[in-house]
Steps between C-alpha positions, in 0.01 A plus 500: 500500500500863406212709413605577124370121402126687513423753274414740721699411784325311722704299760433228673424493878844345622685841328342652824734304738812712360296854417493790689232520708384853369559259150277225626220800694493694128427161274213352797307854532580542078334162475176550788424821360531436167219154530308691768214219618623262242830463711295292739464213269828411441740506192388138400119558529541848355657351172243264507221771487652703256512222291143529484455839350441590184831660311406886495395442851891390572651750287295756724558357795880525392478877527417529847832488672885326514350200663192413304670565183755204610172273513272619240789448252665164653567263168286242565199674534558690166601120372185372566281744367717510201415102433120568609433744296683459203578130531831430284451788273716726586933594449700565858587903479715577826303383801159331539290793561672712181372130315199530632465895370639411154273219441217720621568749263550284209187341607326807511605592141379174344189520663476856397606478163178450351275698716406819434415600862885432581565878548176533760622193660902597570371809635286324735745236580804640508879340521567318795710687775871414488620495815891679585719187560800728534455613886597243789240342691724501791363232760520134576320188380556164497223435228598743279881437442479107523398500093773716409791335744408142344515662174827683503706311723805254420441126503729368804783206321357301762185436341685389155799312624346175623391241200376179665251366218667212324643566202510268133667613137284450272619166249657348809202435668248222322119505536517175693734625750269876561186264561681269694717787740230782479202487368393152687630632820400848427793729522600805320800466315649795243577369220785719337483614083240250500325822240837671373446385131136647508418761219340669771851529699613725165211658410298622765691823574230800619621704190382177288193434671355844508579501151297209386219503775508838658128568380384128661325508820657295745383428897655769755400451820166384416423735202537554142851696429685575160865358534600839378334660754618237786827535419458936621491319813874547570453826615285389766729445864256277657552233773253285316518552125256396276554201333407314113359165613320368230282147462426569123786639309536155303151608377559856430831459379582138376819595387618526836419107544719466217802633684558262739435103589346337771835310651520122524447490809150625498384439124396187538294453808268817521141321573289839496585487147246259441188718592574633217339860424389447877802499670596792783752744391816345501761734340645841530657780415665724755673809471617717815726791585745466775335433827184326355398180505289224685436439881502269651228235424425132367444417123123448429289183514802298629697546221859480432692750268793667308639796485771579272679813495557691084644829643602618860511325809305428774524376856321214653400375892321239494386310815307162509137454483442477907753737573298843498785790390541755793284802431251273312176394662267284301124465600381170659356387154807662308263710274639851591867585649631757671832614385709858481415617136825597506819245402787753622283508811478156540896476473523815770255349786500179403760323370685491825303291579523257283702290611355484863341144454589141444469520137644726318375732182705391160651817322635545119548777271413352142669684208396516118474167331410301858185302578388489880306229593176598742339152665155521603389594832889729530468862608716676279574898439683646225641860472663622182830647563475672170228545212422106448325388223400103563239247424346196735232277477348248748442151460356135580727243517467127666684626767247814644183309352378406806506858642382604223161303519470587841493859459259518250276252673453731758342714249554825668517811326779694673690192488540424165615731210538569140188543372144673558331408854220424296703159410687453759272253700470291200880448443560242688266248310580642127875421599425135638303448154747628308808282707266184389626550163866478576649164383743505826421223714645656812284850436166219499646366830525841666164537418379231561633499823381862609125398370498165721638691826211739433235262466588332817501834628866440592676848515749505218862558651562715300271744569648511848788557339386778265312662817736436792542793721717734299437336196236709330537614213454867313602660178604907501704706345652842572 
């Protein structure tokens, strides 16, 4: 890859195979001189000290020479103090560290709009140090031009050409026969304009929905954002874009419930849905730029869910629930996982890969108006292709209810999801009271069955199943 993919022209360490060698001298003594001491740590462990420091002390730091001014102003760094300090309060102006300025100064003017020391104050603190982005940093790392690479660089046909997930058109395929050829067995099947007569499908353009809601808060990477504020995102070029992924936009905005309908398939066998006011999250809305998305991970609590596309499209692996995905390394008890944040990065180390083992990943691309079905316990990824709006929610049905009580008998914290940790340990019984008040006589069985095996102190099968090496199960989203 050339060096014009980083701002300031840093290069990666293989470019050095086909420099000159007064090329490759210049860029090695540019870059030890330039860190001094701090060479000695590394370019991984550096970033991971700078990270550290507070924001003047980068944008200091960042005058010192060619080299430290590539670290002291790397993205991600300036990203994350951005979301620190200002949480989701802020509008994207150029690059992360010119957001981070602007939303300092705006700060600084509402805080010092109504004090009368304000003038003392600037004086004593003044602006924060802009450092020149305009002059090359001229020398080699790994660590620095991986972010840009996976954000600038084409998407190989390769990874979009295969679609191996089964595929239905919606009105040709009857409840009976999804239960019966996916959802007992549990396997994903795409189920095609299965959501193409959805108001949503029509109305929920971005010019539309920042018009009606771009004052409403929604969930962006963990904080509170405006939609008109998300939506400056687009200038952003980064290999793992921030992404709308909301649990309570029927709440905030129940007009959005009103857009669309919960498809046959799903509407009629949801069991959370009698916990009532109790029940985890279950639906959401999810807005992404190109290039963001979910890794890979398993659905909360055992569940099973939808997914259906209203604009863009997005691309799906999915691999079985004891097939770990290459690159993907789940703890023993499959509370954390170990993943590359980035999806383009998965594709470029790991998707090769893929197809190493016995059993193979499934693939699809789904398009507006289609409905992916997710079964519990499946790893699945999905990276938007383009700016995708789309909604899913996760369910109980006869078929995962076994699972389902076995996960949240475990009562384990990082293992289930949805709802405060305060309540998660508790879940487990307010859903098996609240399953005693369904009139299906196969639900009772289940549970009566799972409440027998445990008082014989029989271990359940399926929470072998559930916990099977490979099997865990995790909920994150990038």
């Amino acid at each position: 890859m050339s060096g014009e993919i980083h701002p300031l022209g840093v290069r990666p360490s293989g470019n050095a195979l086909t420099s000159s060698r007064e090329d490759v001298e210049r860029r090695v003594r540019t870059k030890e001189q330039g860190l001094g001491a701090l060479a000695a740590l590394g370019d991984t462990l550096l970033l991971r000290v700078l990270e550290s420091c507070a924001p003047r002390t980068l944008a200091a730091l960042a005058q010192t020479s060619k080299a430290m001014r590539a670290f002291a102003t790397h993205a991600d760094i300036w990203k994350a103090a951005v979301l620190e300090t200002f949480g989701g309060r802020f509008r994207y102006d150029a690059s992360w560290f010119g957001t981070f300025a602007t939303a300092a100064e705006r700060e600084r003017r509402r805080r010092d709009g109504d004090d009368v020391h304000a003038s003392k104050r600037a004086k004593a603190e003044p602006a924060m140090a802009r450092p020149r982005t305009s002059v090359s940093a001229e020398i080699y790392s790994d660590a620095l031009h991986q972010r840009y690479m996976c954000a600038s660089m084409e998407l190989e046909a390769e990874w979009l050409e295969v679609s191996t997930v089964p595929e239905e058109t919606s009105g040709e395929l009857s409840v009976r026969d999804f239960v019966a050829k996916y959802e007992a067995p549990n396997v994903p099947v795409v189920i095609r304009c299965a959501a193409k007569d959805w108001r949503a499908t029509q109305t929920w353009t971005r010019e539309s929905l920042v018009e009606k809601f771009g004052d409403v808060d929604f969930v962006v990477g963990g904080y509170d954002m405006k939609l008109d504020d998300f939506f400056t995102l687009d200038a952003c070029e980064d290999d793992v874009p921030l992404y709308l992924f909301d649990p309570n936009f029927g709440e905030k905005v129940p007009e959005l419930v009103s857009d669309y309908d919960v498809p046959e398939y799903f509407a009629k066998d949801d069991l959370f849905s009698l916990m009532g006011a109790d029940r985890p999250h279950y639906r959401w809305l999810i807005v992404g730029a190109a290039r963001s998305g979910s890794s890979f991970h398993k659905d909360p609590n055992a569940t099973s869910a939808w997914n259906a596309v209203i604009t863009g499209r997005k691309k799906w692996v999915m691999f079985p629930p004891h097939v770990n995905p290459p690159g993907v390394h789940p703890s023993e008890d499959g509370a954390h996982v170990a993943a590359p944040l980035s999806l383009v990065e998965w594709f470029s180390n790991f998707y090769q890969y893929a197809y190493d083992g016995d059993v193979k990943p499934l693939e699809c691309i789904c398009e507006p108006g289609d409905i992916l079905f997710v079964p519990s316990g499946w790893w699945h990824m999905a990276l938007n292709l383009e700016e995708c709006v789309a909604i899913t929610q996760n369910f109980v049905s006869k078929a995962n209810l076994r699972k389902v009580i076995a996960v949240l008998d475990t009562k384990c914290e990082a293992l289930l999801s949805g709802l405060d940790k305060s309540r998660r340990g508790s879940l487990g019984e307010l859903f098996n009271e609240a399953l005693k008040s369904s009139p299906d006589d196969e639900v009772q069985s289940i549970l009566t069955e799972y409440q027998s095996k445990k008082a014989a102190k029989v271990k359940p099968s399926a929470l072998g199943d559930a916990f099977a090496a490979g099997a865990s199960f995790s909920f994150s989203f990038a």
